[in-house]
C-alpha positions as CSV (number, residue, x, y, z in Angstrom):
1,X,0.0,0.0,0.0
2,X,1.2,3.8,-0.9
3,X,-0.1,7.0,0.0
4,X,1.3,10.2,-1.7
5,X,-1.3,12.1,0.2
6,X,-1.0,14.7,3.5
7,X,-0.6,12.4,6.6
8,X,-3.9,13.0,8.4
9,X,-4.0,13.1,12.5
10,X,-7.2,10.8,13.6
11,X,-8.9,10.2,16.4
12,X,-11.1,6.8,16.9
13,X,-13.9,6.5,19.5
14,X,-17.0,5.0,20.3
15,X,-15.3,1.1,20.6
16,X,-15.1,-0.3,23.3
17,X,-10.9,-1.0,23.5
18,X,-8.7,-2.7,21.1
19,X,-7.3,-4.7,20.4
20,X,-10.3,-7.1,21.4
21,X,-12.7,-9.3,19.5
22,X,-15.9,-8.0,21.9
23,X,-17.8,-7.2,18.9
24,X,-17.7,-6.4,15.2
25,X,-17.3,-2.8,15.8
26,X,-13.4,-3.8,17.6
27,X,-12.7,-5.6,14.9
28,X,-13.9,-2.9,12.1
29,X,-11.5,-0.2,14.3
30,X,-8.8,-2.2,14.5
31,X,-8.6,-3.5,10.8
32,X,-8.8,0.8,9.5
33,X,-6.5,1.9,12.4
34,X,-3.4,-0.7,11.6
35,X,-4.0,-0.3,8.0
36,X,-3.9,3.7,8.1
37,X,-0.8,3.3,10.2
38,X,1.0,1.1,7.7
39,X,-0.3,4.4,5.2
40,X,1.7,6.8,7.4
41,X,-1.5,8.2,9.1
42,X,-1.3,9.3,12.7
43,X,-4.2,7.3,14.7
44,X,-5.0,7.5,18.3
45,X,-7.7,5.0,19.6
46,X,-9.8,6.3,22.9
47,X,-10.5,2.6,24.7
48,X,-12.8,2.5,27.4
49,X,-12.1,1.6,30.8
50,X,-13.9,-1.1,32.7
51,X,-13.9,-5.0,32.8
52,X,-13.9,-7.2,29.5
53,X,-17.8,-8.2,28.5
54,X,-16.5,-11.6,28.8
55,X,-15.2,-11.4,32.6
56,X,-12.2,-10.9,34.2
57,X,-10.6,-13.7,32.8
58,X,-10.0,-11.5,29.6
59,X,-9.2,-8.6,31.3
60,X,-5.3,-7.4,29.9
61,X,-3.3,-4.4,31.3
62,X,-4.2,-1.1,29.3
63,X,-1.6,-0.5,26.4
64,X,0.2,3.2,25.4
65,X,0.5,1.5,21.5
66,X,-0.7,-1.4,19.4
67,X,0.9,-2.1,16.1
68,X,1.7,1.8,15.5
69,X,-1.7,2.8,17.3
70,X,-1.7,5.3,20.1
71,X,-3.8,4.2,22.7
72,X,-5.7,6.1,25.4
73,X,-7.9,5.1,27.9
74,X,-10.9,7.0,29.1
75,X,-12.5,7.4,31.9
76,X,-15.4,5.5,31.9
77,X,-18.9,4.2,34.2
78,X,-18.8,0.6,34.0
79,X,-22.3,0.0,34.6
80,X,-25.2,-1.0,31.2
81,X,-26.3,1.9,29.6
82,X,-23.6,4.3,31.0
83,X,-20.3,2.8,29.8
84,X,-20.9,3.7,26.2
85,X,-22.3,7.6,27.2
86,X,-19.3,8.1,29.3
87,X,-16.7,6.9,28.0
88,X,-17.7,8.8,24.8
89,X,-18.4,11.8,26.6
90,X,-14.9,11.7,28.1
91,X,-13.0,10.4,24.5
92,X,-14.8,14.0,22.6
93,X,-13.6,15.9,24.9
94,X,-10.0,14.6,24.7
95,X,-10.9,14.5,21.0
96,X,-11.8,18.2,20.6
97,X,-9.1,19.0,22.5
98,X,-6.7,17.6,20.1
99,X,-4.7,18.6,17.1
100,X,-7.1,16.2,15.1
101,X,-7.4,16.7,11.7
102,X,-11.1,14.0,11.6
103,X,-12.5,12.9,14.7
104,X,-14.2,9.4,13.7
105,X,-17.3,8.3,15.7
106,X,-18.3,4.6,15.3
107,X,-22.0,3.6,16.5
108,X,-25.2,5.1,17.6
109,X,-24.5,5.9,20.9
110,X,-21.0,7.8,20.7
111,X,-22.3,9.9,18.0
112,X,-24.2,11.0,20.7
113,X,-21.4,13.4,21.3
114,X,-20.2,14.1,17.7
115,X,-21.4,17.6,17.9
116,X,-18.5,18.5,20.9
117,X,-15.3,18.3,18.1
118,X,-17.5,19.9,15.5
119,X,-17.9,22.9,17.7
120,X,-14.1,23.1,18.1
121,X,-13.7,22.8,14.5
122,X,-12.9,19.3,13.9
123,X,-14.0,17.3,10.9
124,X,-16.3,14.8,12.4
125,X,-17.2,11.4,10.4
126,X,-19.8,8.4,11.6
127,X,-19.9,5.0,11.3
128,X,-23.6,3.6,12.0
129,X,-23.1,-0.3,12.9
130,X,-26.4,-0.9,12.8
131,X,-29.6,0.6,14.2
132,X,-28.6,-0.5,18.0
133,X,-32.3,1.7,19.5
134,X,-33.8,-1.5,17.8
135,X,-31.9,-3.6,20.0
136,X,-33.8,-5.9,22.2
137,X,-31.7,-5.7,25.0
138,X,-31.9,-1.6,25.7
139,X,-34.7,-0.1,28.0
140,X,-36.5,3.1,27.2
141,X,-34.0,5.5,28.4
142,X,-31.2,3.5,26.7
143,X,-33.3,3.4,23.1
144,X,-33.9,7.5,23.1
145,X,-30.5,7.4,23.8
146,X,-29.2,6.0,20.8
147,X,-31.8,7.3,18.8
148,X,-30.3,10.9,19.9
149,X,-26.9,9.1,18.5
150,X,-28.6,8.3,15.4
151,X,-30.1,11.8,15.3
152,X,-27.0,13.8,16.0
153,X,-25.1,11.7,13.5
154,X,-27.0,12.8,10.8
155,X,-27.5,16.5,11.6
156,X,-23.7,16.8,12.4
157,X,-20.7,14.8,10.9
158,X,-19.6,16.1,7.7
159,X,-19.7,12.3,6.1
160,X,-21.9,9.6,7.5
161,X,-21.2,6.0,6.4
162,X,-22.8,2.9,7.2
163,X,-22.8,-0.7,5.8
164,X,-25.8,-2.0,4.4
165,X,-28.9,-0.3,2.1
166,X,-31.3,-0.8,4.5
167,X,-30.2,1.8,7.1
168,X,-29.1,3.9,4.2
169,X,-32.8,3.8,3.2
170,X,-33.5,4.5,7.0
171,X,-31.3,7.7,7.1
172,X,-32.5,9.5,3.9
173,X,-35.9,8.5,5.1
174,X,-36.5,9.4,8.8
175,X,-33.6,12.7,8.9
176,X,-33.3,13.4,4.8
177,X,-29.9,12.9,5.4
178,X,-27.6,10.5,2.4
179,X,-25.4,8.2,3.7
180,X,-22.2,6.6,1.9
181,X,-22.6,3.0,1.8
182,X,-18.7,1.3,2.7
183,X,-19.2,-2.2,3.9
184,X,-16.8,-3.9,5.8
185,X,-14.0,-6.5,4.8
186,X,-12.9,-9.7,5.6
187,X,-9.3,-11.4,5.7
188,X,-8.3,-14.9,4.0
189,X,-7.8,-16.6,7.3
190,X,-5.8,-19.5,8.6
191,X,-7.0,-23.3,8.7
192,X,-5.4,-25.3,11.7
193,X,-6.8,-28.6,12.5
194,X,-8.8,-29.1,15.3
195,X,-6.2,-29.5,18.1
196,X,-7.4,-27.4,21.1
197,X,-11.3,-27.5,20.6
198,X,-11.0,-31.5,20.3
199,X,-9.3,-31.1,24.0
200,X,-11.5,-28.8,25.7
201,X,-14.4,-29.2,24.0
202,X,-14.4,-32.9,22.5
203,X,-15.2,-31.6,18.8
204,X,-13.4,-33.9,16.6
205,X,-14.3,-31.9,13.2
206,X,-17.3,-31.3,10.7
207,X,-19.0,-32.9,13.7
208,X,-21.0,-30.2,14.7
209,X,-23.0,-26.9,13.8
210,X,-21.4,-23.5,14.5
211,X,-22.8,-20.4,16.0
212,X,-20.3,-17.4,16.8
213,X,-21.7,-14.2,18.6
214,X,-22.4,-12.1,21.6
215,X,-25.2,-14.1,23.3
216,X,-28.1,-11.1,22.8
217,X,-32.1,-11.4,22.2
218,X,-31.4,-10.3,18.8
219,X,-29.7,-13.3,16.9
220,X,-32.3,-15.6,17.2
221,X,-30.7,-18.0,19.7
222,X,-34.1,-18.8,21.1
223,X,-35.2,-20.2,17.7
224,X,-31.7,-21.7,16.9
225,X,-32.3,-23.7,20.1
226,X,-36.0,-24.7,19.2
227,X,-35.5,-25.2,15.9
228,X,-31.9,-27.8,16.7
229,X,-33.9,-29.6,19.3
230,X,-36.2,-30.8,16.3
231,X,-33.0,-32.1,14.2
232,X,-32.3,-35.5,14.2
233,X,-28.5,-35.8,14.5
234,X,-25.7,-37.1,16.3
235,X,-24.1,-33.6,15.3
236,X,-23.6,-31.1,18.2
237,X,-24.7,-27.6,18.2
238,X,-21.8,-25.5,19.4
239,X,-22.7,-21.9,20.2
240,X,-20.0,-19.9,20.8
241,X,-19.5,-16.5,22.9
242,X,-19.9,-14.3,25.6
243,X,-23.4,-12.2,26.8
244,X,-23.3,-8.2,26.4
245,X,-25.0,-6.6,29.5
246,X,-27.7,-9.7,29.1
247,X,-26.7,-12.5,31.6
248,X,-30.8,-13.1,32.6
249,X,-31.1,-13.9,28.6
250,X,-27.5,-16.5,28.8
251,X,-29.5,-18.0,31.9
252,X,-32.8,-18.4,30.1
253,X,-30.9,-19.7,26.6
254,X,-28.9,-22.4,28.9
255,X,-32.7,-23.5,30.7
256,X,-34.1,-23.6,27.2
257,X,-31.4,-26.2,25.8
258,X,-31.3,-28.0,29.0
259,X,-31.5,-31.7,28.7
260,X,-30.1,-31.8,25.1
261,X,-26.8,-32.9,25.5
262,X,-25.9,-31.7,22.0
263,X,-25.8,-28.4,22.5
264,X,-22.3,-26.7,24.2
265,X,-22.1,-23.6,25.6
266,X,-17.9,-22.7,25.2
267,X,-18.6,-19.0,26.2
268,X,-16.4,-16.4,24.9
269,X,-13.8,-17.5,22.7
270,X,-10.6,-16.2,21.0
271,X,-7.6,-16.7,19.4
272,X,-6.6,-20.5,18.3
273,X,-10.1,-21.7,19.6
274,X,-11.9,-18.9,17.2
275,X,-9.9,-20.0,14.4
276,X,-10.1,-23.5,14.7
277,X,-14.4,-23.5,15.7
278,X,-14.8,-21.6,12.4
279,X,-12.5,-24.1,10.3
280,X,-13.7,-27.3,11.0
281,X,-17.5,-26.8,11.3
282,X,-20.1,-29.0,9.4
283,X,-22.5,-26.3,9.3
284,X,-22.4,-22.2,10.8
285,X,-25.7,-20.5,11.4
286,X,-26.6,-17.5,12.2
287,X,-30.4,-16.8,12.8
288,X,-30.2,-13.3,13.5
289,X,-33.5,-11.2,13.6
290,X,-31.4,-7.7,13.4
291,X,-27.9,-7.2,11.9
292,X,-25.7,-4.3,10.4
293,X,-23.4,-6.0,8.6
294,X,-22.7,-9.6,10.4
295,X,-19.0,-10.0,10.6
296,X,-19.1,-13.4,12.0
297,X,-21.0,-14.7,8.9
298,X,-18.4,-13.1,6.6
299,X,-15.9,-14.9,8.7
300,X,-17.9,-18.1,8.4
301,X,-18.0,-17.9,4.8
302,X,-14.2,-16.7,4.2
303,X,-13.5,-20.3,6.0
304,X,-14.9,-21.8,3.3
305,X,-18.0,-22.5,5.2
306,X,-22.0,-23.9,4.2
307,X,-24.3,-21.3,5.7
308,X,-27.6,-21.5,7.0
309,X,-28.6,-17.7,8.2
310,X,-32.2,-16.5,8.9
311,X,-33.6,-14.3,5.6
312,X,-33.2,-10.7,6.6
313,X,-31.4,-8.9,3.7
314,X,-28.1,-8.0,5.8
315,X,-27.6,-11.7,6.0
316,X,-29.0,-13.1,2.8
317,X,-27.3,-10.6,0.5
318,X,-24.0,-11.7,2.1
319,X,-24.7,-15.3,1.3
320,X,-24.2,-14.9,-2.5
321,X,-25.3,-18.7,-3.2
322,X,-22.7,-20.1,-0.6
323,X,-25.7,-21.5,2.1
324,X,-29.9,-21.4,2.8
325,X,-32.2,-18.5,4.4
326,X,-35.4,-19.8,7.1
327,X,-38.0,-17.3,7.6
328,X,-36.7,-15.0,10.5
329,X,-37.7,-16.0,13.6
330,X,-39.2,-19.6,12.7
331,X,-38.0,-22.4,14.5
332,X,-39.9,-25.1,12.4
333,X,-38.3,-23.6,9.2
334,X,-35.1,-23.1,10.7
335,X,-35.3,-27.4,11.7
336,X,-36.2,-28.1,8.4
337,X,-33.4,-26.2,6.6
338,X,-31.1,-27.6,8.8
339,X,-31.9,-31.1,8.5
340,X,-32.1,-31.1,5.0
341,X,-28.5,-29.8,4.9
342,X,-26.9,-32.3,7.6
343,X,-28.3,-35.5,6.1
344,X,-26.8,-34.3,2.3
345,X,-23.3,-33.5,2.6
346,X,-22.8,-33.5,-0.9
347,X,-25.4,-30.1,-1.3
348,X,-23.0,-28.6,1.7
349,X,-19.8,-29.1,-0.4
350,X,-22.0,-27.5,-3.2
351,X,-22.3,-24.7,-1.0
352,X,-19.1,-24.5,0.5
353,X,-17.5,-24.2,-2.9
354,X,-16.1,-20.8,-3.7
355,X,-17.4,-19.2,-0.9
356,X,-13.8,-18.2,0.8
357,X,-12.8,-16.8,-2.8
358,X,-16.3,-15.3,-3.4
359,X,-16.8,-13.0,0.2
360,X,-12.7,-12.5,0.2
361,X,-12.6,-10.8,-3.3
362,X,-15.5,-8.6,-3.0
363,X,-15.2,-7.3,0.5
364,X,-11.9,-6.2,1.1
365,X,-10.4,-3.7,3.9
366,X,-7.7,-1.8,1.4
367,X,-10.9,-0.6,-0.5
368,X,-12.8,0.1,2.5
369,X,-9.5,1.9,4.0
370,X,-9.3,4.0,0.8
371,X,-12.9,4.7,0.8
372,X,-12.7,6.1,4.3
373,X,-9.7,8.1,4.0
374,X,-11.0,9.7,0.3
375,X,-14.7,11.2,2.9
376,X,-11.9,12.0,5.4
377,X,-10.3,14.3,3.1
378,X,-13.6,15.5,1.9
379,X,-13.2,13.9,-1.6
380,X,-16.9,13.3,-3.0
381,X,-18.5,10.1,-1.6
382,X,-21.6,8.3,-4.1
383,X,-24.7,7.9,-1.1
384,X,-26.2,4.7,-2.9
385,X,-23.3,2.8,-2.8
């Protein structure tokens, strides 16, 4: 990669600490900050204080730099609903502070505070995730909250981005306001065999369905659960992660598939566990009801993976022929798909064909890095994509 551009000076916040895999929008941050660095771009990540989503046991010492990042910690509420609001609060104002040349918000609920660095002159720009006031898991003061985000985001950043047409449709809709449509990207990963998950976990490979996300009402684990419980197989249904402020929904997932004892709960995983759960599944799934734009299933599929996802657009567009949709929501479809798929490998290896080549080649994070850097210059943007 070469830039024979100015060296811009940017800030990152609204994530909740990298380097950390405790959502998609750590990953996003961390694959545009190391990638600007490697440009010769000046980046400075705000992370938030507080304990891991997962638990202590992922807790790491703060960090002053990661791979050419700066790192700075904020000061930050560790409690749901106020560790977002604060620490983004605290990140703006050590934002507009700055010598900044683009403050970059990422999320509903950060952009909360967008207008702080635009009234010290900054150049502000917003990355909308996903619709999070839709999000199961918020109460009422939580959802105005992010709506206010959502709001603020598009009366105030000079470029507003987000990653699928849907919320596009959503912003030129409810606040007349275009948004630039820059999905993410995906890396050709590794393969390893399946060492350490055969020893913790007893999975021996292709012997068992995959799910991989944060544990919340919102992808449809309640009908994954119902829906596997209807399948006739010796395979087991692995779902993999940590909650997100939502231990009373972990509880009531763990009472629903109690008494099965094909379905595993590994909790929050990372590293050579991550890799090796993706690489040697049978099957992933990912019945979502809500998305933005699901990294997880664009890992899936960069491993070379069959798919089986629920039939919202964000999830269906991605799957590009490599896997099946069930109707949203409907555990009886979602048992039918699935059983269709396990008791015919040979339409899985159909699937499974191409797909690494297919999501790798058309979402890719040089593009998306360009993309970004050509709105944070001010360069003209196209809304529709």
């Amino acid at each position: 990669m070469g830039n024979t551009k100015r060296q811009l000076n940017i800030a990152m916040l609204g994530h909740k600490r990298i380097p950390s895999r405790e959502g998609g929008v750590e990953i996003v941050v961390e694959e545009l900050c190391t990638r600007m660095v490697q440009l010769g771009h000046r980046v400075t990540c705000y992370n938030r204080r507080g304990r891991h989503i997962a638990g202590r046991a992922f807790d790491a010492a703060p960090m002053r730099e990661y791979r050419g990042i700066r790192l700075r910690s904020v000061c930050t509420i560790d409690r749901k609903g106020l560790a977002a609001m604060t620490s983004s609060l605290f990140a703006s104002i050590r934002a507009a502070l700055g010598r900044y040349d683009v403050v970059h918000f990422h999320a509903e609920g950060p952009c909360a505070m967008l207008w702080l660095p635009k009234l010290f002159g900054k150049r502000c720009v917003a990355t909308i995730h996903g619709l999070d006031h839709d999000r199961a898991k918020w109460g009422r003061f939580a959802k105005r909250y992010l709506l206010l985000g959502a709001k603020c985001a598009a009366k105030y950043a000079d470029a507003l981005i987000v990653l699928n047409r849907g919320d596009q449709k959503y912003f030129k809709e409810t606040f007349h306001r275009d948004a630039i449509l820059i999905p993410n990207g995906v890396n050709r990963p590794e393969h390893l065999k399946p060492e350490l998950i055969c020893k913790q976990f007893g999975l021996q490979g292709n012997d068992y369905i995959l799910f991989l996300g944060r544990l919340v009402p919102e992808k449809g684990l309640r009908t994954l659960i119902e829906g596997f419980r209807k399948v006739r197989t010796d395979k087991k249904l692995v779902i993999a992660g940590g909650g997100s402020d939502t231990d009373g929904f972990v509880a009531e997932l763990k009472a629903l598939a109690a008494g099965d004892e094909r379905i595993l709960f590994t909790g929050f995983v990372q590293g050579q566990i991550l890799t090796e759960l993706y690489g040697n599944a049978y099957l992933y799934t990912l019945p979502s009801l809500l998305e933005g734009m699901p990294l997880s299933l664009m890992e899936a599929l960069s491993y070379g993976n069959c798919c089986l996802t629920s039939d919202i657009p964000e999830c269906a567009d991605l799957l590009a022929g490599h896997g099946e949709t069930f109707h949203a929501g409907d555990a009886d479809d979602l048992a039918r798909k699935m059983q269709r798929l396990i008791d015919d490998p040979a339409l899985v290896a159909q699937y499974r064909a191409g797909a690494a080549d297919s999501i790798c080649e058309k979402y890719n994070w040089d593009s998306v890095v360009a993309q970004t850097l050509a709105l944070y210059r001010g360069e003209e943007g196209e809304p529709h994509g």
